[in-house]
C-alpha positions in Angstrom: 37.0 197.5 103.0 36.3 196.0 99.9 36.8 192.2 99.0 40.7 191.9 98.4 42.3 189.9 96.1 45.9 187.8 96.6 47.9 188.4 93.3 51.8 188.2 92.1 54.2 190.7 91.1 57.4 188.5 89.9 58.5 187.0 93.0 55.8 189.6 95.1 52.9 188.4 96.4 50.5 191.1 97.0 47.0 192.1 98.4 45.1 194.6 97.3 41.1 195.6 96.8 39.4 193.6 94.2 37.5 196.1 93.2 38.7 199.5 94.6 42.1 201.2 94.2 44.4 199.4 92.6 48.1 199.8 91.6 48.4 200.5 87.9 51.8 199.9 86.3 53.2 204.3 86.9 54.8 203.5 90.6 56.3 200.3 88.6 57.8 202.8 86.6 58.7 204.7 89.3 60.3 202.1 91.5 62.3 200.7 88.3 64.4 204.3 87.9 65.6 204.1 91.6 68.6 201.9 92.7 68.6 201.9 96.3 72.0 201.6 97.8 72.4 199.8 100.9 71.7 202.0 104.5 70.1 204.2 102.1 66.6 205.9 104.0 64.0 206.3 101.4 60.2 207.2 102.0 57.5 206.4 100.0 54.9 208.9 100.1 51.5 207.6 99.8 52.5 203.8 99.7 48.9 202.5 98.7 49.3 198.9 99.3 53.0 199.5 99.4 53.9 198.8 95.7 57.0 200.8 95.3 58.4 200.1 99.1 58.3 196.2 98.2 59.9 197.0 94.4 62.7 198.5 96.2 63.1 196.0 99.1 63.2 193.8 96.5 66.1 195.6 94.8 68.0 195.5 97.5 67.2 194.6 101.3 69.5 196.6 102.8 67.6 199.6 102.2 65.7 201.3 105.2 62.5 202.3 103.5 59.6 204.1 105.3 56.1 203.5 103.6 53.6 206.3 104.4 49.7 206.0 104.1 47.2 208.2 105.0 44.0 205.9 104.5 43.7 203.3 107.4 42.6 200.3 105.3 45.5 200.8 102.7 48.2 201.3 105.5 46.6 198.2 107.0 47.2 196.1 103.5 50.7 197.3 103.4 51.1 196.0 106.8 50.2 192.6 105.9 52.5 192.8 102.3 55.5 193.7 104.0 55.3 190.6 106.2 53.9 188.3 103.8 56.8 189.1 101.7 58.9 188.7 104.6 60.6 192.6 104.2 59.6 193.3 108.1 63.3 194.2 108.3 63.2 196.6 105.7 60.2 198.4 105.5 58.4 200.2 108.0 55.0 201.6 107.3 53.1 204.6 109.2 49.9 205.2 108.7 50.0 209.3 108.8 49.1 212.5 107.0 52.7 213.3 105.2 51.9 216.9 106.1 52.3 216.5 109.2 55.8 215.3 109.4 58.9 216.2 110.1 62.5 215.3 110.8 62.4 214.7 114.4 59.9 212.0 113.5 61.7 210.4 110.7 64.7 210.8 112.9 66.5 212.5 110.6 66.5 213.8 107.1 66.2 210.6 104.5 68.2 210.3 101.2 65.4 209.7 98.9 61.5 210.3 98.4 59.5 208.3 96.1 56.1 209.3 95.7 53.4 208.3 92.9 51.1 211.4 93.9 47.0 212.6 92.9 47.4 213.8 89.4 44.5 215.6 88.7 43.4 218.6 90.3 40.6 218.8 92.5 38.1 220.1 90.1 39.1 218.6 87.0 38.6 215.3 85.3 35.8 212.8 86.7 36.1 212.2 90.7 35.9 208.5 91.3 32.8 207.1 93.8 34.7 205.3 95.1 36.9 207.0 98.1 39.9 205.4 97.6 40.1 205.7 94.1 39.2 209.3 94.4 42.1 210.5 97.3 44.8 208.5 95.2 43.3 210.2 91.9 42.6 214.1 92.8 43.8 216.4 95.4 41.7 216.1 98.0 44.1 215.6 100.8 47.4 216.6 99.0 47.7 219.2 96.7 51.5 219.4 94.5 52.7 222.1 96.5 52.2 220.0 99.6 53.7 217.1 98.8 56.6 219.5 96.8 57.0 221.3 100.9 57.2 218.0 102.4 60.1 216.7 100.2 62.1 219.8 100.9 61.1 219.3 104.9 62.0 216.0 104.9 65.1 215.6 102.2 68.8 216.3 103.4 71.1 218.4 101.5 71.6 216.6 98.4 68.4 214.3 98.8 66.6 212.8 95.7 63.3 212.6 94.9 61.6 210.9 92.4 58.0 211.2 91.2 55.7 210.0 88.5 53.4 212.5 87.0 50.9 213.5 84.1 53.4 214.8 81.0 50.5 217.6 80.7 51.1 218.6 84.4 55.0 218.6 83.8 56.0 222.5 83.2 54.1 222.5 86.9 56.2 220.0 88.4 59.4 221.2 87.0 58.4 225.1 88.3 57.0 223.9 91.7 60.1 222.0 93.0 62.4 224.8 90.8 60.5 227.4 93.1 61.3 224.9 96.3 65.4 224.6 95.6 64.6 221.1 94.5 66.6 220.9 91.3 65.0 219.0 88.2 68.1 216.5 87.0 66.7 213.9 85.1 63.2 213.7 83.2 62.4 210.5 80.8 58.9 210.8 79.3 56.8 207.3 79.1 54.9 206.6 76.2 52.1 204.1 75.2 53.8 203.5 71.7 56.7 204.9 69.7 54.5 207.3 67.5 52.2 208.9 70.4 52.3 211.8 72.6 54.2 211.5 76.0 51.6 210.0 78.4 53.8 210.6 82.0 56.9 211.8 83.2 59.6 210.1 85.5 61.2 213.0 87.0 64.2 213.3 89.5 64.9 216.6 91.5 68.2 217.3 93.9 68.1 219.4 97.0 69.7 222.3 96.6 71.7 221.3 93.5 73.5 223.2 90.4 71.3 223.2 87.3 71.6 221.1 84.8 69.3 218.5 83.6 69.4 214.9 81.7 66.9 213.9 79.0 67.4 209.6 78.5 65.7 208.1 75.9 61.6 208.3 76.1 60.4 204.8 77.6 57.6 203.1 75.2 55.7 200.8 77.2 54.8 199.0 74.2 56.1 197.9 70.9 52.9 197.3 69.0 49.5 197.5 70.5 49.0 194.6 73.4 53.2 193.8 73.2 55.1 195.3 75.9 58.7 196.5 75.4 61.6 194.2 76.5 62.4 196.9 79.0 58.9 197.0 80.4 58.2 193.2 80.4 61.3 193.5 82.9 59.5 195.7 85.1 56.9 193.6 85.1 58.0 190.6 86.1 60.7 192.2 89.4 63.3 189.0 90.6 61.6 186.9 88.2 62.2 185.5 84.8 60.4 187.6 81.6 56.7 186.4 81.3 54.7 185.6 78.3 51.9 188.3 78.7 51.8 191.1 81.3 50.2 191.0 85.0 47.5 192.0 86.0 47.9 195.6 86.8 44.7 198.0 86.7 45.1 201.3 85.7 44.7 203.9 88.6 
């Protein structure tokens, strides 16, 4: 494994490769649409270093999250940033190809997925050296309708799940989980500024729900180039007061 560096999220302490793949700010996006209730199973697909499980133990405790991770080293660092943030009660994490599971395993169907999954098809764009980089990036493990047939395996009847995805890969997304009785309800695009094209979409599909779909307000991560919204500075700094600049969050 790389060298790892110790940083803070808020009131998270986290560890994570210095130089490899790092959480950018989309699962913060992510984790700040959900509001876990308590007894509430949710699964985090492809937890990395387990950014989103910790963002929603963090929300509330009483949540039984289960962090998956397919790459030893990650799962390993998830490990060790569920205790150090002392969530060992609330988050379990398994170090397993999602593909392979199924309910019996979970024990049970779950209420909610998260998952923050490869954007870019396996051929396109530029693959990353570096392997970490490159799995979380492109499909090389996990293609969309995968992850798509593992939500519906895994989701009870009226299950939730919530991804982040490329705005340019979004008429996929909405067909593939359409196609899958995963009903699109709620789609917010993310911008970098008021004035420029939609960069990502936070999307939330039911299983086996009625149509019908919400549109809230775009989210602009920043006012003015280098000033964050009020509304992101608050997902950047989770159980903390608002800080003066931004974390250090690397893009993915």
């Amino acid at each position: 494994m790389n060298a790892i560096s110790s940083d803070t999220l808020g009131s998270l302490r986290i560890r994570q490769p210095q130089n490899g793949y790092r959480f950018s700010i989309d699962p913060l996006l992510l984790a700040h649409q959900l509001a876990p209730r308590s007894g509430e199973r949710i699964l985090d697909l492809g937890t990395g270093c387990g950014i989103i499980a910790l963002l929603l133990a963090l929300k509330n405790p009483e949540a039984r999250i289960l962090a998956v991770e397919i790459q030893p080293d990650l799962a390993s660092l998830a490990r060790q940033n569920v205790s150090l943030n002392g969530m060992d009660c609330s988050i379990q994490v398994l170090e397993t190809d999602m593909r392979l599971l199924d309910q019996a395993r979970i024990r049970g169907p779950v209420d909610s997925i998260a998952i923050n999954p490869p954007y870019y098809k396996l051929k396109s764009g530029r693959m990353n050296p570096q392997d970490e980089k490159a799995v979380a990036r492109h499909e090389i493990h996990l293609t969309l309708k995968e992850w798509i047939l593992t939500a519906k395996r895994l989701l009870k009847t009226g299950g939730r799940l919530h991804v982040v995805f490329p705005a340019d890969r979004s008429a996929e997304l909405l067909h593939a989980m359409s196609q899958n009785n995963i009903t699109p309800k709620r789609l917010r695009s993310v911008h970098s500024l008021p004035h420029t094209p939609a960069r990502l979409v936070l999307v939330e599909g039911i299983l086996a729900a009625g149509s019908g779909i919400h549109l809230p307000p775009p989210l602009f991560l920043y006012k003015a180039p280098g000033l964050y919204t009020p509304e992101v500075l608050d997902i950047l700094s989770p159980g903390d007061p608002l800080p003066t600049e931004g974390p250090d969050v690397q893009g993915a």
